[in-house]
N, C-alpha and C positions, 0 to 999 in steps of 0.2 A: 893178236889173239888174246882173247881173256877167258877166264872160266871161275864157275861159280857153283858152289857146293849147294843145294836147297835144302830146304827145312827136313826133307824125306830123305836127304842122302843124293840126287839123284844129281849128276853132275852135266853142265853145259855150258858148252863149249861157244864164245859168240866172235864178232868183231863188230865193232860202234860203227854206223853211218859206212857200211860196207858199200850200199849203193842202192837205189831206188828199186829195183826190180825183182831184190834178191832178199832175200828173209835175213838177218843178223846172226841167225844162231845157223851155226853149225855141225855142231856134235850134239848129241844126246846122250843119256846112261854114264858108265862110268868109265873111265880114259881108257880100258883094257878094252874095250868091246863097244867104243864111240859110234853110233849110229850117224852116218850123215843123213841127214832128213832132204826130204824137196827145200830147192832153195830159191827158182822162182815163182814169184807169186800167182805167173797167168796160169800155171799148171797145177794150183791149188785148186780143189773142188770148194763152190763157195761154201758148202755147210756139209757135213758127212759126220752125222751122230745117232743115238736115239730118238731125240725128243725134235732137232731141227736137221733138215737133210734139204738137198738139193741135188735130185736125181738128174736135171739136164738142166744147160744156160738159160736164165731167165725165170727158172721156177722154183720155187722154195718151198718148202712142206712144214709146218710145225706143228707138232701132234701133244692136246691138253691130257696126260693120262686121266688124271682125276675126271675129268668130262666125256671124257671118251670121245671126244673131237679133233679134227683135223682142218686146219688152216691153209689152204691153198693160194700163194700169192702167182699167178700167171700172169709175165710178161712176154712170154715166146711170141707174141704179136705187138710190137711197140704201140703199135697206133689204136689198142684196144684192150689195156691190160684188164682182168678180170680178178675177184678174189672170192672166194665162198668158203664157205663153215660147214662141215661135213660131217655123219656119224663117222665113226670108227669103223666101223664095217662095212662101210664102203668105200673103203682105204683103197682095198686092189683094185676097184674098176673107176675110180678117179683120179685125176692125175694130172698133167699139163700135154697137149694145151686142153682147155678146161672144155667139157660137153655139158650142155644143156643141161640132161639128165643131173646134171650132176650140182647145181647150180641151187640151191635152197636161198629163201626169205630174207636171209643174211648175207645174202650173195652181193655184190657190185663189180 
């Protein structure tokens, strides 16, 4: 076990080449109140933020604030992955898997 103090104070907790499947770090915050985090990787969600998300397998979302656009990468069908460029406001009724509608000039 090793641990490492960061520039912020925030202390974490790891082990080196602990094993393929499984994240290194272990603890988070500070050793009184250690957070253990998710430590295998298949139960990670691939992207869960502001600006890039991925609400289900295979679909990715990344949203330009300054453009007020939205990036739709859809793989939810291997055999026919699709990607289009979106307003912003029509965030809620697009989505994966990707519909027509929904599908602009910039689309493939």
């Amino acid at each position: 076990m090793n641990v490492y103090r960061s520039p912020t104070g925030r202390i974490i907790s790891f082990m080196v080449k602990s094993d393929d499947e499984n994240w290194d770090i272990v603890g988070l915050n500070n050793a009184g109140s250690a957070v253990s985090p998710e430590r295998r990787f298949d139960k990670w969600p691939i992207a869960q933020g502001p600006l890039v998300s991925s609400p289900q397998k295979a679909c990715i979302l990344v949203d330009n604030l300054n453009l007020a656009q939205r990036l739709i990468l859809d793989h939810t069908d291997v055999g026919r992955p699709r990607r289009a460029v979106i307003e912003a406001a029509m965030a809620g009724r697009c989505g994966c898997p990707l519909q027509d509608y929904c599908l602009s000039p910039r689309s493939e």
